[in-house]
mmCIF file of the N, C-alpha and C atoms, coordinates in Angstrom:
data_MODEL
# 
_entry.id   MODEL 
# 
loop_
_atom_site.group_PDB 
_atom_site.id 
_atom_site.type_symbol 
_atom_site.label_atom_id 
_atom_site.label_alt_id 
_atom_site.label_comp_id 
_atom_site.label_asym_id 
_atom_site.label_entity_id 
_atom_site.label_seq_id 
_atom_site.pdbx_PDB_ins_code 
_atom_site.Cartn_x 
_atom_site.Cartn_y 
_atom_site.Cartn_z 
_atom_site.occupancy 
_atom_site.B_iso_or_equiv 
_atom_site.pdbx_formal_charge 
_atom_site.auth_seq_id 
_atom_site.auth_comp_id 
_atom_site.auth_asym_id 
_atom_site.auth_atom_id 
_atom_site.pdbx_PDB_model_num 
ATOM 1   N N  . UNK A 1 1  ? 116.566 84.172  85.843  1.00 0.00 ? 1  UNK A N  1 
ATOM 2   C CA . UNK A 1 1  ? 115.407 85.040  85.825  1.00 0.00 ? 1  UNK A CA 1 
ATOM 3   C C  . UNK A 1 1  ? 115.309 85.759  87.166  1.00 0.00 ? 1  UNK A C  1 
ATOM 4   N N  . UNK A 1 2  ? 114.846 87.031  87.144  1.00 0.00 ? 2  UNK A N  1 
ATOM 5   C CA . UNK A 1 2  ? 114.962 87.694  88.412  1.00 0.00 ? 2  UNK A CA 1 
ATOM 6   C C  . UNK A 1 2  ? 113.977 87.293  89.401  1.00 0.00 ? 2  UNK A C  1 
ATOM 7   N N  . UNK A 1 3  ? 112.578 86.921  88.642  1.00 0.00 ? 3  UNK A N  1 
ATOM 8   C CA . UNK A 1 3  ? 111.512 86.165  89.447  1.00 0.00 ? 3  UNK A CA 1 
ATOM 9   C C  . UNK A 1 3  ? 111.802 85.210  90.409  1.00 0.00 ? 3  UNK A C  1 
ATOM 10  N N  . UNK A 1 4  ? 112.905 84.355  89.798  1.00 0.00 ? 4  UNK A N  1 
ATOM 11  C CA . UNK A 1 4  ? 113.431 83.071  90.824  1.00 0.00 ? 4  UNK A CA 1 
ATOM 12  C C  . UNK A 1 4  ? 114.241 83.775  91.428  1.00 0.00 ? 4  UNK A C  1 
ATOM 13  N N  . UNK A 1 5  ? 114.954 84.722  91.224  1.00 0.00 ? 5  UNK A N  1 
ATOM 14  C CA . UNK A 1 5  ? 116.104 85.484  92.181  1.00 0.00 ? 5  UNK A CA 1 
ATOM 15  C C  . UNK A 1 5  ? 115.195 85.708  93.925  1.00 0.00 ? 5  UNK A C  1 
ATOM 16  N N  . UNK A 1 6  ? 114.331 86.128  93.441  1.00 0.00 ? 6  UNK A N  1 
ATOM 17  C CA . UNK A 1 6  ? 113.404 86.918  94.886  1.00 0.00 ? 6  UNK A CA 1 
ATOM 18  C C  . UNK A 1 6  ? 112.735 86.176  95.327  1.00 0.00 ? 6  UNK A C  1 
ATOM 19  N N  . UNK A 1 7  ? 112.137 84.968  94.819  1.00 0.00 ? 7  UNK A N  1 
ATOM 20  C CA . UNK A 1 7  ? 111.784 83.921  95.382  1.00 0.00 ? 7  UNK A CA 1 
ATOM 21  C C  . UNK A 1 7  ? 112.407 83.190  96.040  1.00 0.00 ? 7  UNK A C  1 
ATOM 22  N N  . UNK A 1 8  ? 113.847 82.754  95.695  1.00 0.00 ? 8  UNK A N  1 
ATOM 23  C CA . UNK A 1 8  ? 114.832 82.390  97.244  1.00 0.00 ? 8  UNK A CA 1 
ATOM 24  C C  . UNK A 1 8  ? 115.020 83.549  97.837  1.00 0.00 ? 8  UNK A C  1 
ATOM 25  N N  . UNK A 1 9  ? 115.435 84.918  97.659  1.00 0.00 ? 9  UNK A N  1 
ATOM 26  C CA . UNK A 1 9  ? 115.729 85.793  98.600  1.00 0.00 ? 9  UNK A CA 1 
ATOM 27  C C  . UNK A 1 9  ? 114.780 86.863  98.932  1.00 0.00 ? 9  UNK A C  1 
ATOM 28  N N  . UNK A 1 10 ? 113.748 86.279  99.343  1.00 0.00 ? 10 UNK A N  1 
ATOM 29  C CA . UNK A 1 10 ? 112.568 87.167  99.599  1.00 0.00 ? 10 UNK A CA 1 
ATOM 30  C C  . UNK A 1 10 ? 112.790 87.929  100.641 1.00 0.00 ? 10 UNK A C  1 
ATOM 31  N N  . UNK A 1 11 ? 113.359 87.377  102.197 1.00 0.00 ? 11 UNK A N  1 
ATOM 32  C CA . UNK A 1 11 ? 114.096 88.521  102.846 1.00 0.00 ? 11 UNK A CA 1 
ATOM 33  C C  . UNK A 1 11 ? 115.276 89.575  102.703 1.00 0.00 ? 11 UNK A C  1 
ATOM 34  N N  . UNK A 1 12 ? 114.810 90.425  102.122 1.00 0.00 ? 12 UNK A N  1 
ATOM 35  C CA . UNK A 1 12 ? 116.029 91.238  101.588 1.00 0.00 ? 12 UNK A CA 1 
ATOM 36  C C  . UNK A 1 12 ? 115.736 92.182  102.552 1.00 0.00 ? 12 UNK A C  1 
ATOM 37  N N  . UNK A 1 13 ? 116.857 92.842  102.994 1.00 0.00 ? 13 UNK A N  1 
ATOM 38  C CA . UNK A 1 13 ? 117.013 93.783  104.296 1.00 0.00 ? 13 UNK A CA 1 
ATOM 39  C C  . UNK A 1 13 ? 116.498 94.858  103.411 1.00 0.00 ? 13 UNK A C  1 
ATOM 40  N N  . UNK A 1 14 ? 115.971 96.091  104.773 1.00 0.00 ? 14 UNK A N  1 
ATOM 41  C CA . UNK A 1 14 ? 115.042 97.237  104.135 1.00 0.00 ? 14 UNK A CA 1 
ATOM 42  C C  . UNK A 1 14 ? 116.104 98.155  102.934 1.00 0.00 ? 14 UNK A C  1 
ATOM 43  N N  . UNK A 1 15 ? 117.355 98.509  103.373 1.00 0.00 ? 15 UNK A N  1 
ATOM 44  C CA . UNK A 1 15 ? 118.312 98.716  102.659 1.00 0.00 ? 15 UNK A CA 1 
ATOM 45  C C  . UNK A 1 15 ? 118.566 98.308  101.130 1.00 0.00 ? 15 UNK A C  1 
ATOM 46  N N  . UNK A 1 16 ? 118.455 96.975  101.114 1.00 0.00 ? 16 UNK A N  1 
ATOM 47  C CA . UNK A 1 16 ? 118.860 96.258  99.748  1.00 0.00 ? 16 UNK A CA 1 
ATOM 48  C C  . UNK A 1 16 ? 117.751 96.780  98.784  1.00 0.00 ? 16 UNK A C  1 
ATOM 49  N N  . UNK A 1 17 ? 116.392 96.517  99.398  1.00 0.00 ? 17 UNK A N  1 
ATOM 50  C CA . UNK A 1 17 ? 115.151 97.122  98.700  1.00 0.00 ? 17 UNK A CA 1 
ATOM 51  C C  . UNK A 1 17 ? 115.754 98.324  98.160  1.00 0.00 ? 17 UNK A C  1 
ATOM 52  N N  . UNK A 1 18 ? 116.062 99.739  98.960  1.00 0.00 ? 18 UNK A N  1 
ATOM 53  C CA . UNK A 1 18 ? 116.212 100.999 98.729  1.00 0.00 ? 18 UNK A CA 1 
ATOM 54  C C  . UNK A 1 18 ? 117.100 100.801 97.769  1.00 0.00 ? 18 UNK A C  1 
ATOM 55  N N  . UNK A 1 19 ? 117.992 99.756  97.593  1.00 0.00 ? 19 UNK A N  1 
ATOM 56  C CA . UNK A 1 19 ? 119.250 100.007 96.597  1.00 0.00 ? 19 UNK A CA 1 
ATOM 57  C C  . UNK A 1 19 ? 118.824 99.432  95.335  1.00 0.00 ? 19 UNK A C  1 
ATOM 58  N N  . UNK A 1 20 ? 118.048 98.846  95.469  1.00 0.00 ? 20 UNK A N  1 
ATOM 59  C CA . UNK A 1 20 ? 117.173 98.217  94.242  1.00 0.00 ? 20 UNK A CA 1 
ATOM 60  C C  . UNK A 1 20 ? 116.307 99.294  93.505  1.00 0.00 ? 20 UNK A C  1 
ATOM 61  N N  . UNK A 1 21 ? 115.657 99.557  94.255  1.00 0.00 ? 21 UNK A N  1 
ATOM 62  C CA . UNK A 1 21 ? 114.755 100.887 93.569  1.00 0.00 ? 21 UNK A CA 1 
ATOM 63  C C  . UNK A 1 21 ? 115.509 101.838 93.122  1.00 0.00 ? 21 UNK A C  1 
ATOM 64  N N  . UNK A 1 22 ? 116.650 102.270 93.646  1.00 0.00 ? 22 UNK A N  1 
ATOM 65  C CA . UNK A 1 22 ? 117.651 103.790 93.517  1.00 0.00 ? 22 UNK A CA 1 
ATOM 66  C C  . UNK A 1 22 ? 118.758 103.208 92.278  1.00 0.00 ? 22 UNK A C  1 
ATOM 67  N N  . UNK A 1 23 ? 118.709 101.596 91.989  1.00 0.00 ? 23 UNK A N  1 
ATOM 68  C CA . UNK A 1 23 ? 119.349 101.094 90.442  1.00 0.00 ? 23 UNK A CA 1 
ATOM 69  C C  . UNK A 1 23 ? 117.882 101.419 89.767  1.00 0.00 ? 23 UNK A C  1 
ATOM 70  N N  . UNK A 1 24 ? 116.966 100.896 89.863  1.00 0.00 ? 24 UNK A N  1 
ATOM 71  C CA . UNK A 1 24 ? 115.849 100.891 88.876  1.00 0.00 ? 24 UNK A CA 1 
ATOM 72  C C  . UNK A 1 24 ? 115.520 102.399 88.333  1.00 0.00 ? 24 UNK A C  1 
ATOM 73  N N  . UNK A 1 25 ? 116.058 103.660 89.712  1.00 0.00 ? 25 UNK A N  1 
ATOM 74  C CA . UNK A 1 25 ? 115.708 104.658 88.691  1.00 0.00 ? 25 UNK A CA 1 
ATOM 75  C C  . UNK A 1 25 ? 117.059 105.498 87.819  1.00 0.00 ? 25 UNK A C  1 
ATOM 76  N N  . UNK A 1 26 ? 118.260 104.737 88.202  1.00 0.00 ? 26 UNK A N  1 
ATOM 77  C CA . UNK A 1 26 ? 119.329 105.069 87.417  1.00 0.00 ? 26 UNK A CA 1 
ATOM 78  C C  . UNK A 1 26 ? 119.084 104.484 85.849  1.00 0.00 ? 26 UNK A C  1 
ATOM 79  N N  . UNK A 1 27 ? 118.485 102.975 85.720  1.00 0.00 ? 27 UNK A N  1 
ATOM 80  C CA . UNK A 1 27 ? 118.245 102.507 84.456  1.00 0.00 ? 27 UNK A CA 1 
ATOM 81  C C  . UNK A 1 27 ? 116.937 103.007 83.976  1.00 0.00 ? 27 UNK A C  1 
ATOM 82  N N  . UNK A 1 28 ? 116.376 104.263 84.699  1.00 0.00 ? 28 UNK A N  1 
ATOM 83  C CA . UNK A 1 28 ? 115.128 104.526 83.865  1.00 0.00 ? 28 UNK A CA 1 
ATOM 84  C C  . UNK A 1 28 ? 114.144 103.803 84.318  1.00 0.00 ? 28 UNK A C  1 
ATOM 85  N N  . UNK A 1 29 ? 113.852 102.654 84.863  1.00 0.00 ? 29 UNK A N  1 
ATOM 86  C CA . UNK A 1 29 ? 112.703 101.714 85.063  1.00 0.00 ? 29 UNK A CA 1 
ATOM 87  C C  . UNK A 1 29 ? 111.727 102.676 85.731  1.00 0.00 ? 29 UNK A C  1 
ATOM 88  N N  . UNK A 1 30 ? 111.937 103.434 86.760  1.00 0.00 ? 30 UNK A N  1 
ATOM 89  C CA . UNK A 1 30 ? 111.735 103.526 87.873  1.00 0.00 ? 30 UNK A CA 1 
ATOM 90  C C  . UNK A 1 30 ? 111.783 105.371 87.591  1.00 0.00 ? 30 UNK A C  1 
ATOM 91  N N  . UNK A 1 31 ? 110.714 106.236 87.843  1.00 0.00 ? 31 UNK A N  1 
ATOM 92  C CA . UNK A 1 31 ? 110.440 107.415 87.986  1.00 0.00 ? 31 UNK A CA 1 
ATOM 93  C C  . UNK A 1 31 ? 111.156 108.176 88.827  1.00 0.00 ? 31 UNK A C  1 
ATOM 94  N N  . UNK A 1 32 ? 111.794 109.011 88.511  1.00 0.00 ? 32 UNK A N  1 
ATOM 95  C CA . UNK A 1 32 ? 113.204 109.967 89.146  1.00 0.00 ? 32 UNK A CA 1 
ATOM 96  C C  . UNK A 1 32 ? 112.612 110.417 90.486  1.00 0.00 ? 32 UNK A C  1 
ATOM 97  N N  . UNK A 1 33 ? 110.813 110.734 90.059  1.00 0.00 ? 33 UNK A N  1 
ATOM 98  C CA . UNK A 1 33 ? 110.468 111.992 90.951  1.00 0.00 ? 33 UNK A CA 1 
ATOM 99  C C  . UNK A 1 33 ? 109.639 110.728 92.554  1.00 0.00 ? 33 UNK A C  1 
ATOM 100 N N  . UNK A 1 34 ? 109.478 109.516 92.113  1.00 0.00 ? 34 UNK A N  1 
ATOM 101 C CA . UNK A 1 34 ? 109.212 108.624 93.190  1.00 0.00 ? 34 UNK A CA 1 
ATOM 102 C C  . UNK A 1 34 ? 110.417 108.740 94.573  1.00 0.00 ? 34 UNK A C  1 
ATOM 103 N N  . UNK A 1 35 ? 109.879 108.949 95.471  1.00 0.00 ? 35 UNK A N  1 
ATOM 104 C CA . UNK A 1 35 ? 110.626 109.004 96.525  1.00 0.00 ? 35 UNK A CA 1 
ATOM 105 C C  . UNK A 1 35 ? 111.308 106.865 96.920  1.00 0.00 ? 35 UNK A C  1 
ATOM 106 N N  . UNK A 1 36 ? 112.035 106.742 97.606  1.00 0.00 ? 36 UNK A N  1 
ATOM 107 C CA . UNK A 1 36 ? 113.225 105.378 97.369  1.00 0.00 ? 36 UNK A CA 1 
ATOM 108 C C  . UNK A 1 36 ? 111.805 104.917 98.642  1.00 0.00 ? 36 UNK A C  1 
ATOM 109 N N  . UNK A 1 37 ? 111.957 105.780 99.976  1.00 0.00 ? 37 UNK A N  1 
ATOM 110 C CA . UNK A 1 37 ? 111.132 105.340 100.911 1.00 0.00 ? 37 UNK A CA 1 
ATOM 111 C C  . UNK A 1 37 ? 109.621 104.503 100.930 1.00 0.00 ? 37 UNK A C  1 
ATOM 112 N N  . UNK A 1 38 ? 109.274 105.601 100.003 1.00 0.00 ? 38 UNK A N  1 
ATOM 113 C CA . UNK A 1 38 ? 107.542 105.740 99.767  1.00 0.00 ? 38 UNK A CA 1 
ATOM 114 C C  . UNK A 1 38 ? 107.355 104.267 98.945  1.00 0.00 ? 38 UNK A C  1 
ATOM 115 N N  . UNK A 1 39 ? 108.219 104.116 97.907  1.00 0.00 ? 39 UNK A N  1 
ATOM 116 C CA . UNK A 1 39 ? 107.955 103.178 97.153  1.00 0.00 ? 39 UNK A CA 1 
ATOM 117 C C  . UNK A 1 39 ? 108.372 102.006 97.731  1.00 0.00 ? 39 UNK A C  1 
ATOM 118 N N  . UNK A 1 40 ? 109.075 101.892 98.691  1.00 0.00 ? 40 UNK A N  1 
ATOM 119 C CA . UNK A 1 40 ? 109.517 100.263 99.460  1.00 0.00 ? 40 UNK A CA 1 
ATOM 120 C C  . UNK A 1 40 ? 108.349 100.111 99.912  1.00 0.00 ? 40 UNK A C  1 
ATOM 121 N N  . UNK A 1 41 ? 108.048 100.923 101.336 1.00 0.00 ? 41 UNK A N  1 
ATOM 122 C CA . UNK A 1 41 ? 106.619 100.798 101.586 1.00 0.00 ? 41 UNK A CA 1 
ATOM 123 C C  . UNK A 1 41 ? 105.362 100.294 100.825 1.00 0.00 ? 41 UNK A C  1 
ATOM 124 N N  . UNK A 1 42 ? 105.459 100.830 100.144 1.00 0.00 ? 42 UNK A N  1 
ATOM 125 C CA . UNK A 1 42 ? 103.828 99.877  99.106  1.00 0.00 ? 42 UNK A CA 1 
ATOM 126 C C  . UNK A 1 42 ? 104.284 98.948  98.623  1.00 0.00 ? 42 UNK A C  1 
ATOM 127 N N  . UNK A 1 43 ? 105.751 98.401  98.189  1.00 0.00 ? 43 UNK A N  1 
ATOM 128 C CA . UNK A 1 43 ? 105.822 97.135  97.775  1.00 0.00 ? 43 UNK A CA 1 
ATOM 129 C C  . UNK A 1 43 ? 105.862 96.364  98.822  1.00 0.00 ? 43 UNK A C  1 
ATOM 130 N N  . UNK A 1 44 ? 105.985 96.684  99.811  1.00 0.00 ? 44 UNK A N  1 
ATOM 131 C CA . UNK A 1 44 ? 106.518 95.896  100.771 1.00 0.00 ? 44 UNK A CA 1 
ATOM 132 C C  . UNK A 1 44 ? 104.677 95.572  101.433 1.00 0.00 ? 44 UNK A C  1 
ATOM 133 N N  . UNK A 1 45 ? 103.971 96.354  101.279 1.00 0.00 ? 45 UNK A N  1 
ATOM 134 C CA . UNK A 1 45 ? 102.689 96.189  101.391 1.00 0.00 ? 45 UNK A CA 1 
ATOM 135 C C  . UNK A 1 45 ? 101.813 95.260  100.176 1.00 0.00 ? 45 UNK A C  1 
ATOM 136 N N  . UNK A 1 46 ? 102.308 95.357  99.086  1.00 0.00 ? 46 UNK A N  1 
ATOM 137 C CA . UNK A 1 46 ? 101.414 94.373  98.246  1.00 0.00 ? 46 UNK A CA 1 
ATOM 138 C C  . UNK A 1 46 ? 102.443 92.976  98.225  1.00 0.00 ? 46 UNK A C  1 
ATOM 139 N N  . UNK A 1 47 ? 103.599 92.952  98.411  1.00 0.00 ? 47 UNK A N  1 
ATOM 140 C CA . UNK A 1 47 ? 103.944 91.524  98.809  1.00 0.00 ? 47 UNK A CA 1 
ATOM 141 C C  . UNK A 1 47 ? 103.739 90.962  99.502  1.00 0.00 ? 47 UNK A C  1 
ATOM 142 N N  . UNK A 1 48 ? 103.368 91.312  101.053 1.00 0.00 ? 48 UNK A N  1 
ATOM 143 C CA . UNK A 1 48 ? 102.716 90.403  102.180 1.00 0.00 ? 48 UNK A CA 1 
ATOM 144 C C  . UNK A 1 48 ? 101.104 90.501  101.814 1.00 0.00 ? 48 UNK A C  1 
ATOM 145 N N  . UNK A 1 49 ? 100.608 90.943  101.175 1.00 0.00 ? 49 UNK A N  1 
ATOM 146 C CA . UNK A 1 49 ? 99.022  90.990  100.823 1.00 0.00 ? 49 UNK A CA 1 
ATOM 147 C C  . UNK A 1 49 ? 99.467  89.764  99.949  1.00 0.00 ? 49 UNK A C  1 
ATOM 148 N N  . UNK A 1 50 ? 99.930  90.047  98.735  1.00 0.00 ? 50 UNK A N  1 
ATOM 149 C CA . UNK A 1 50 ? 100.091 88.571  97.871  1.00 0.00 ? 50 UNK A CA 1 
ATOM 150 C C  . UNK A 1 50 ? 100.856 86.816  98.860  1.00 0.00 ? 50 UNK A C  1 
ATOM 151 N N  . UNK A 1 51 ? 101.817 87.607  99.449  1.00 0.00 ? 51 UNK A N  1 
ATOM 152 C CA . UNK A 1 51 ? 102.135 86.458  100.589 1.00 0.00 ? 51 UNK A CA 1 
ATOM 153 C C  . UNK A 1 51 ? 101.165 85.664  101.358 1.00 0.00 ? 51 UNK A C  1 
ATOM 154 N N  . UNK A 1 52 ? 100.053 86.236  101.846 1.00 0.00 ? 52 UNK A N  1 
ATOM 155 C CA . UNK A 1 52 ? 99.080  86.288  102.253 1.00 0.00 ? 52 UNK A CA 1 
ATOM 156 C C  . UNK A 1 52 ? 98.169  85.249  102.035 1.00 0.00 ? 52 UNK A C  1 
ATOM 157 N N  . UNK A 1 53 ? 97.953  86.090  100.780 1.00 0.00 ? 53 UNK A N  1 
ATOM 158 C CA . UNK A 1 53 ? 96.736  85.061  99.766  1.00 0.00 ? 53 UNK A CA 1 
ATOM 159 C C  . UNK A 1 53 ? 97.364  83.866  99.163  1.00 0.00 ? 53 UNK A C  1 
ATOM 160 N N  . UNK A 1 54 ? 98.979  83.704  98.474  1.00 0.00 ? 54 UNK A N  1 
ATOM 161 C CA . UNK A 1 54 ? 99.226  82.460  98.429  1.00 0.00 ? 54 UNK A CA 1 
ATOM 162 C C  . UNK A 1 54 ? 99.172  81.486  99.474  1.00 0.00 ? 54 UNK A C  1 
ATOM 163 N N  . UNK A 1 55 ? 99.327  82.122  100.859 1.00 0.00 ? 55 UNK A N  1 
ATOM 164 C CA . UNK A 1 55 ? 99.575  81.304  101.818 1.00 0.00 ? 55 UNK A CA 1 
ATOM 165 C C  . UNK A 1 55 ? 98.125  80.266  102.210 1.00 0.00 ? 55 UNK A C  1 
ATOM 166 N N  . UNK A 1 56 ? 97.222  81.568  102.259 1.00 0.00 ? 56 UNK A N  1 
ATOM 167 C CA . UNK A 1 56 ? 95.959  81.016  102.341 1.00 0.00 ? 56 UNK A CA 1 
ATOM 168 C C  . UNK A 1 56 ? 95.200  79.827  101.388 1.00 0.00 ? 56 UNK A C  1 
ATOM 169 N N  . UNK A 1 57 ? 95.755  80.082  100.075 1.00 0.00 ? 57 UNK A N  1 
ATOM 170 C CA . UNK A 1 57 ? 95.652  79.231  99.362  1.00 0.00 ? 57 UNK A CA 1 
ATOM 171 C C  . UNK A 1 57 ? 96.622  77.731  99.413  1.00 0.00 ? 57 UNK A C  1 
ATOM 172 N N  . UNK A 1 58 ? 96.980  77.596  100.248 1.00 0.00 ? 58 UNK A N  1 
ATOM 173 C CA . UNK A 1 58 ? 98.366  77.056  99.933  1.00 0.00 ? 58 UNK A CA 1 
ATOM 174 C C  . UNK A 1 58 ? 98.027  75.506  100.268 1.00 0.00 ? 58 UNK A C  1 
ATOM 175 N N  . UNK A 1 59 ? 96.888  75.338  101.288 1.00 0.00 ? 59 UNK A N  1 
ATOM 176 C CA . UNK A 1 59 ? 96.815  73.865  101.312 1.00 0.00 ? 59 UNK A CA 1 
ATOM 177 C C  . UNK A 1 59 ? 96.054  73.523  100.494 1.00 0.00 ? 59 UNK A C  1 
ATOM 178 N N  . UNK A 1 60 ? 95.360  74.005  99.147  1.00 0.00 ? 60 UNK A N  1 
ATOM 179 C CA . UNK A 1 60 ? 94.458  73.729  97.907  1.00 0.00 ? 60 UNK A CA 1 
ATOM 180 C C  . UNK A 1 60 ? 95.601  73.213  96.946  1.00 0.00 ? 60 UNK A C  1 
ATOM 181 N N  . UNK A 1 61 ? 96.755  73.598  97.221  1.00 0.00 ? 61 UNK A N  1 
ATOM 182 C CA . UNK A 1 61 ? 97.654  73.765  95.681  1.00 0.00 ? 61 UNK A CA 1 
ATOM 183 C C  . UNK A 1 61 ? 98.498  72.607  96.116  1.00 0.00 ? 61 UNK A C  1 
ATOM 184 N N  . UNK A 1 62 ? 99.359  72.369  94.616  1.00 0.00 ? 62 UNK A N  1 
ATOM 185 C CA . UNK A 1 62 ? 100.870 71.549  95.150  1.00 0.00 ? 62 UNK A CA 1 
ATOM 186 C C  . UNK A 1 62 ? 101.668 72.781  95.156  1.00 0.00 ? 62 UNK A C  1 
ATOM 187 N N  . UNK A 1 63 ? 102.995 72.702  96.006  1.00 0.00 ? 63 UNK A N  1 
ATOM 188 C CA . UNK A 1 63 ? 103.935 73.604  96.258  1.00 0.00 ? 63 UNK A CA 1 
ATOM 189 C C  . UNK A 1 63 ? 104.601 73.638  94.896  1.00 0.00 ? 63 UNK A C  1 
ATOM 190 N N  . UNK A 1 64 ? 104.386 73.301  93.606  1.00 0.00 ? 64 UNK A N  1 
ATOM 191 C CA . UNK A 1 64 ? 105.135 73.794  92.442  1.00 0.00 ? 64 UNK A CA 1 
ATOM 192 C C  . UNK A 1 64 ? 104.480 74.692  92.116  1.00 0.00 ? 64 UNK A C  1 
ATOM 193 N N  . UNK A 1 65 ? 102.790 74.647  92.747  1.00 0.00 ? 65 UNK A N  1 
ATOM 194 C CA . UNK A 1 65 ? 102.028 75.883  91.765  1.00 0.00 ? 65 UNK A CA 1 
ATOM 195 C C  . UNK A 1 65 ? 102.235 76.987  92.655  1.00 0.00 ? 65 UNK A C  1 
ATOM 196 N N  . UNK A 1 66 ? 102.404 76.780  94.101  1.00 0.00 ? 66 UNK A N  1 
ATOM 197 C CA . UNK A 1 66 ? 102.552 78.007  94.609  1.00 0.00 ? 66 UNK A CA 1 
ATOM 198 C C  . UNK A 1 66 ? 104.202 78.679  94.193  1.00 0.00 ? 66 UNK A C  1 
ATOM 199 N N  . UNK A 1 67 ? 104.925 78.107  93.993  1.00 0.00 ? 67 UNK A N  1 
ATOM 200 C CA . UNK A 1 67 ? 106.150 78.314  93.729  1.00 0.00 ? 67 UNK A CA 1 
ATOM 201 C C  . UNK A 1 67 ? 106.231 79.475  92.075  1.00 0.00 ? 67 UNK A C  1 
ATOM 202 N N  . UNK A 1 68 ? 105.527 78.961  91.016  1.00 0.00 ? 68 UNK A N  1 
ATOM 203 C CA . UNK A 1 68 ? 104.793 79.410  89.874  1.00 0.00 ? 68 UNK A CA 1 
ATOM 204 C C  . UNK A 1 68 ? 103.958 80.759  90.271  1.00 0.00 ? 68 UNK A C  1 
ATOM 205 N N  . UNK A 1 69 ? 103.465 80.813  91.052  1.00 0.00 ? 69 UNK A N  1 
ATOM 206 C CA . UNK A 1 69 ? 102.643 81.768  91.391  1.00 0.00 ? 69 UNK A CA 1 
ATOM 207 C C  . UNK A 1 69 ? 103.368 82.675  91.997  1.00 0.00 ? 69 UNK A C  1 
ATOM 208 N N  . UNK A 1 70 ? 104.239 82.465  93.176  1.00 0.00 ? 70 UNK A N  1 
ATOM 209 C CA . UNK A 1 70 ? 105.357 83.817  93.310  1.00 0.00 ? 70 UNK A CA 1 
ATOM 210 C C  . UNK A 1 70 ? 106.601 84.334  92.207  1.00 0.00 ? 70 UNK A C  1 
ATOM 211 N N  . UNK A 1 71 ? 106.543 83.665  91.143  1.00 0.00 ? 71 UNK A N  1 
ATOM 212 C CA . UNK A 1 71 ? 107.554 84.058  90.520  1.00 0.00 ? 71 UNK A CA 1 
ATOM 213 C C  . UNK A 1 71 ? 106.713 84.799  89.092  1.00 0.00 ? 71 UNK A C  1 
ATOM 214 N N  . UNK A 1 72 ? 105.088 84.515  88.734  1.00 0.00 ? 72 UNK A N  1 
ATOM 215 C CA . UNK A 1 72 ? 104.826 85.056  87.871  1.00 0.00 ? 72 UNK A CA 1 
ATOM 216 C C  . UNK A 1 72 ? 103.943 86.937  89.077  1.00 0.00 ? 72 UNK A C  1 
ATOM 217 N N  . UNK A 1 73 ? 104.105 86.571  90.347  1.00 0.00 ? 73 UNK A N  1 
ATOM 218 C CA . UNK A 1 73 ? 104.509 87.841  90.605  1.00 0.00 ? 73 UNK A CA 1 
ATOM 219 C C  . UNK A 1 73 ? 104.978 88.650  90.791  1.00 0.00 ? 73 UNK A C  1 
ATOM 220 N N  . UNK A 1 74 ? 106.560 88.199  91.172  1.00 0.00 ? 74 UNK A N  1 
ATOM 221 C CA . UNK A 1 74 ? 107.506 88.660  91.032  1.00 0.00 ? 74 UNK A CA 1 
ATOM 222 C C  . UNK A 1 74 ? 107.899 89.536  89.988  1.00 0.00 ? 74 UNK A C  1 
ATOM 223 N N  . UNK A 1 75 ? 107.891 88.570  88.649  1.00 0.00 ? 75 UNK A N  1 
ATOM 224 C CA . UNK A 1 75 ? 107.913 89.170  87.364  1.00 0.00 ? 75 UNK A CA 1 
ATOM 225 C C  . UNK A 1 75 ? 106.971 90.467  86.938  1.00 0.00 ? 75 UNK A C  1 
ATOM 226 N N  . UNK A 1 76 ? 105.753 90.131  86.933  1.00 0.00 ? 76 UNK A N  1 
ATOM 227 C CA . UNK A 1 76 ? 104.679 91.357  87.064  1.00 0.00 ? 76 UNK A CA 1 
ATOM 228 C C  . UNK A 1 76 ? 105.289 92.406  87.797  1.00 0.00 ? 76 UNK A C  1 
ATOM 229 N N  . UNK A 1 77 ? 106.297 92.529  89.050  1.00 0.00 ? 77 UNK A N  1 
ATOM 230 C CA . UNK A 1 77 ? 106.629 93.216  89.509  1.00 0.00 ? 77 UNK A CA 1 
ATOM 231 C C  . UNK A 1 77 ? 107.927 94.662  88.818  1.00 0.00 ? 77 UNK A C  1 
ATOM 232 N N  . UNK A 1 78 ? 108.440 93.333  88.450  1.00 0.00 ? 78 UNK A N  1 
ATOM 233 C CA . UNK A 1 78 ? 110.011 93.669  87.974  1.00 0.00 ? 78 UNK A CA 1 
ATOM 234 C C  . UNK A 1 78 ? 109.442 94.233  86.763  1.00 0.00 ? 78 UNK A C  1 
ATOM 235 N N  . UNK A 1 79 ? 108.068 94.302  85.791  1.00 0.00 ? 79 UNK A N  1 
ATOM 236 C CA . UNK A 1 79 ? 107.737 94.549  84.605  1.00 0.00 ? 79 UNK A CA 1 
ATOM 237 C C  . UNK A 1 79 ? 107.545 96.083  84.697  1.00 0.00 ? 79 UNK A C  1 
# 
């Protein structure tokens, strides 16, 4: 599942991002007319916001739910 993919490799160099987005709009996922830049940027902004808030949450939870919780955002992502 790609969710668990990014959950071990959450540091992905700024590059890999760009090459990710620039496949997503070869398969269509991903809007031709979105610039590669613009769109790393805001993801890269709502993942440390979500990073964030799991973290904050993080001594409430067991580490399987936080683990659950980055991968059903992940997914939301990739959707």
């Amino acid at each position: 599942m790609l969710g668990e993919f990014f959950c071990v490799n959450v540091k992905a160099t700024n590059q890999e991002v760009l090459e990710f987005i620039s496949l997503g709009k070869e398969l269509g996922a991903i809007n031709n007319n979105v610039e590669e830049k613009t769109l790393s940027v805001l993801l890269d902004i709502v993942v440390e916001g979500i990073s964030s808030n799991i973290l904050y949450y993080s001594d409430e939870g067991e580490q399987i739910d936080l683990i659950k919780a980055w991968q059903q955002f992940v997914n939301l992502i990739i959707l």
